[in-house]
C-alpha positions as CSV (number, residue, x, y, z in Angstrom):
1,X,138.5,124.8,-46.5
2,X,135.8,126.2,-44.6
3,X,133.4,125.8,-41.1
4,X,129.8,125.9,-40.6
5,X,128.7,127.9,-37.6
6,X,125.3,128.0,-35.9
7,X,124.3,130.9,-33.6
8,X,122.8,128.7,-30.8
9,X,120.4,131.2,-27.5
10,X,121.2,127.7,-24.9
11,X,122.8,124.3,-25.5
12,X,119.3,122.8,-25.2
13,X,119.5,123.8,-29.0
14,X,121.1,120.9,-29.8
15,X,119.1,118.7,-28.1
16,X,115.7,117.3,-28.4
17,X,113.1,119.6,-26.3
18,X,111.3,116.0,-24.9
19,X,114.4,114.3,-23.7
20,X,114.4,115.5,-20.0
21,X,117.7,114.0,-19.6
22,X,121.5,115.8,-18.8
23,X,123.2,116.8,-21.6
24,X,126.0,113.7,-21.6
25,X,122.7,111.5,-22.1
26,X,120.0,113.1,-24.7
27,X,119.1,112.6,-28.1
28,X,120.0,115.1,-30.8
29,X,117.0,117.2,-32.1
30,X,116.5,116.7,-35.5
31,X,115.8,120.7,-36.3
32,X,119.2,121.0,-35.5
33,X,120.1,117.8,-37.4
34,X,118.1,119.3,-40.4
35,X,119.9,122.6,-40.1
36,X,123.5,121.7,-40.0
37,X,121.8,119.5,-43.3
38,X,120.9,122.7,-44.9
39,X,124.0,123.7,-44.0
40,X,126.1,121.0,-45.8
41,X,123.8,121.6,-48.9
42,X,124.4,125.3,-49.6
43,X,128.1,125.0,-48.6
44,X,130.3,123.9,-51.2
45,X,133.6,124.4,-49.9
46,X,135.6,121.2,-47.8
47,X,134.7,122.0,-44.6
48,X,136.6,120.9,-41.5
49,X,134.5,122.6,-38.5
50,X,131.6,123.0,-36.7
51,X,131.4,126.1,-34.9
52,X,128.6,126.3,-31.9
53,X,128.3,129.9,-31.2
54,X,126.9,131.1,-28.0
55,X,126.7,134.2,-25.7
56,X,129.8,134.5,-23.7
57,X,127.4,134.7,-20.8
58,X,125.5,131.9,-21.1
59,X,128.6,129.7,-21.6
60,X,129.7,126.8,-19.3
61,X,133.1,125.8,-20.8
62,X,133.3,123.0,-18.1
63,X,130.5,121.2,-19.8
64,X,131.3,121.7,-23.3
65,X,133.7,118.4,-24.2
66,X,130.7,116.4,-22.9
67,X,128.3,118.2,-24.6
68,X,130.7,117.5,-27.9
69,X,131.2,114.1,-26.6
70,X,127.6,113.2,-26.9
71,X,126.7,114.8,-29.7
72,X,129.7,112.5,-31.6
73,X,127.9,109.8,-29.7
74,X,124.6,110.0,-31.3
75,X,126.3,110.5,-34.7
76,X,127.2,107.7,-34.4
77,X,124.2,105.5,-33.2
78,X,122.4,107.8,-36.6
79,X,126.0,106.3,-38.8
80,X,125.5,103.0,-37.7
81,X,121.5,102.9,-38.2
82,X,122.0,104.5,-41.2
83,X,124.9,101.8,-42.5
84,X,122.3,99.5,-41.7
85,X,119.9,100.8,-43.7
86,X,122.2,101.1,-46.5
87,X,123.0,97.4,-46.4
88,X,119.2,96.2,-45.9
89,X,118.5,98.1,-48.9
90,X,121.3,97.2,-51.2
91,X,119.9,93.6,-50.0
92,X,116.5,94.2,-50.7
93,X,116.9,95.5,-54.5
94,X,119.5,93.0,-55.1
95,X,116.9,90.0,-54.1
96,X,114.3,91.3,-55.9
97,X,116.2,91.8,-59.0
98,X,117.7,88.2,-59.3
99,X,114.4,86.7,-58.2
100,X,112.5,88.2,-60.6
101,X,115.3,87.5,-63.3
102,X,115.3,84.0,-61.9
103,X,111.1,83.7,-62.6
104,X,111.7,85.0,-65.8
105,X,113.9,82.4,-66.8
106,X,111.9,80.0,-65.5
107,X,108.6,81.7,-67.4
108,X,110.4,81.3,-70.6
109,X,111.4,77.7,-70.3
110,X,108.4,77.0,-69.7
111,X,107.8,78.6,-73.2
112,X,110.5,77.2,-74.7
113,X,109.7,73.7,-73.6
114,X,106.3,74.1,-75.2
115,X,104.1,73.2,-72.1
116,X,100.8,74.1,-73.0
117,X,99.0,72.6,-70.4
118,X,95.9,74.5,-68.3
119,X,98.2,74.5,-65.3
120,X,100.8,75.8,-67.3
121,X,98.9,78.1,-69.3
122,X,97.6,79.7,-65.9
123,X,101.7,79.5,-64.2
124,X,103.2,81.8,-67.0
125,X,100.3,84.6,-66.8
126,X,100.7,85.0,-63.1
127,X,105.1,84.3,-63.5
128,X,105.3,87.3,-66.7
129,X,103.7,89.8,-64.6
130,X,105.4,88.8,-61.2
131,X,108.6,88.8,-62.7
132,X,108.6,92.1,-64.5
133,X,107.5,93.7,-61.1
134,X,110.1,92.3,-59.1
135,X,112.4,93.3,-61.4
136,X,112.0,96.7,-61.7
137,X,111.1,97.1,-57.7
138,X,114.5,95.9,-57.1
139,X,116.0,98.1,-59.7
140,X,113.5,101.2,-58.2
141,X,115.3,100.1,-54.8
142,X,118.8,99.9,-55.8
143,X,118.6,103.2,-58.1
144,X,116.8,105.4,-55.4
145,X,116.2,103.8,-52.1
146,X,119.9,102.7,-51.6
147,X,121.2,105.5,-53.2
148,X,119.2,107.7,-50.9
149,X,120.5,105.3,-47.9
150,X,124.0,105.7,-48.9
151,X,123.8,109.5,-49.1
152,X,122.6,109.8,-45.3
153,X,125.3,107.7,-44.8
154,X,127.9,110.2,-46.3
155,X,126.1,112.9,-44.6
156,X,126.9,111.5,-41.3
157,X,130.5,110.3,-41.6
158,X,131.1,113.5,-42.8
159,X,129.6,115.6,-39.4
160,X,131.4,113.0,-37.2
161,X,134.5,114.0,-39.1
162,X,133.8,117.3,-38.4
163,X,136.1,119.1,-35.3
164,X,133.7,120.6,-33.0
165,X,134.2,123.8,-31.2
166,X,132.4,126.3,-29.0
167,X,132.7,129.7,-29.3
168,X,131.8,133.8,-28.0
169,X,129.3,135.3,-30.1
């Protein structure tokens, strides 16, 4: 059991540097995203914190529970973009697995059936081909793209789990 700290100068750290907006309204920046990341990745203890450590000087404990509050927030929006992803990829390699099973099967009845036909003929070279692609797209897709999707999906419910906290330096 364990926390992650980060040694912040400001609370703009946190945020985006183009989001002109108050604290209880801007977007997360994504170095800080990426460090807490790195963070995660090099720390293999449970952890149940995240510790936001800034000068006792430069602190403004008044704002702070918003400041935590809207960094939860947009978690959040990044969980549920990212759940979506998940899903529209699982989707994705899913279809284009059973379709290209599906013109498979229909390649080899073809076969089977002996059609022999020009039109035929011409069908099976285009279906063979089509059908081995789609099926190992959608494999490719299930086997890295929605396992990647599901990992940023863990990443995030696990930082929204996380009990934030400011501290003195």
């Amino acid at each position: 059991m364990g926390e992650i700290s980060f040694w912040l100068d400001v609370y703009d750290d946190i945020f985006s540097d183009f989001d002109p907006r108050s604290y209880h309204k801007r977007r997360l920046s994504e170095d800080f995203l990426d460090e807490i990341k790195a963070a995660f990745k090099y720390h293999k203890n449970h952890t149940e914190g995240l510790v936001l450590l800034l000068p006792r000087e430069r602190r403004k404990e008044e704002i702070e529970e918003g400041i935590i509050n809207q960094v939860k927030t947009q978690l959040q929006l990044r969980l549920d973009n990212a759940a979506r992803k998940e899903k529209k990829m699982l989707r994705r390699g899913l279809a284009l697995l059973v379709s290209g099973v599906l013109i498979m099967y229909i390649d080899s009845l073809i076969t089977v059936k002996g059609y022999n036909g020009q039109l035929m003929v011409m069908l099976r070279i285009v279906m063979e081909p089509g059908s081995w692609f789609m099926m190992w797209t959608g494999l490719d897709a299930l086997f890295y793209d929605y396992r990647e999707a599901r990992m940023e999906t863990a990443f995030y419910k696990k930082i929204i789990a996380l009990k934030m906290r400011f501290e003195n330096i």
